[in-house]
C-alpha angles and dihedrals in degrees: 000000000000085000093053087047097052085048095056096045084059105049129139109264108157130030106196124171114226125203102208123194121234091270096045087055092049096045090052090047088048095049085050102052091044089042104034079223123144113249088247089058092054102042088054094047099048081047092057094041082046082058101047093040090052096041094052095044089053089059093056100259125135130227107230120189124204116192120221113267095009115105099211139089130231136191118243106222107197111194 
């Protein structure tokens, strides 16, 4: 029954068609390569990060990024 439920949580709602520039298509190769996802699954998940990010930035956050290993901070700009 769980199963069944997940199912129907993810279920298609919307079929949209997407014209990507050269650097999207290769950014999403790339990511699927590098994932294994499909290219619906990353592109649903970079619409819900888009979502959060923007979210947050609207509400006057900042991103910052720590590399690993390296000790300091730095602040993420999004143009």
């Amino acid at each position: 029954m769980a199963a069944t439920q997940g199912l129907a949580r993810n279920a298609v709602v919307m079929r949209i068609t997407v014209g990507l520039i050269s650097r999207a298509r290769r950014d999403l190769r790339s990511s699927q390569d590098r994932s294994g996802l499909s290219m619906a699954d990353i592109v649903n998940r970079a619409l819900t990060l888009y979502e959060f990010v923007d979210s947050r930035l609207a509400a006057g956050d900042q991103f910052l990024l720590r590399q690993k290993g390296a000790g300091g901070l730095e602040l993420v700009q999004f143009s």
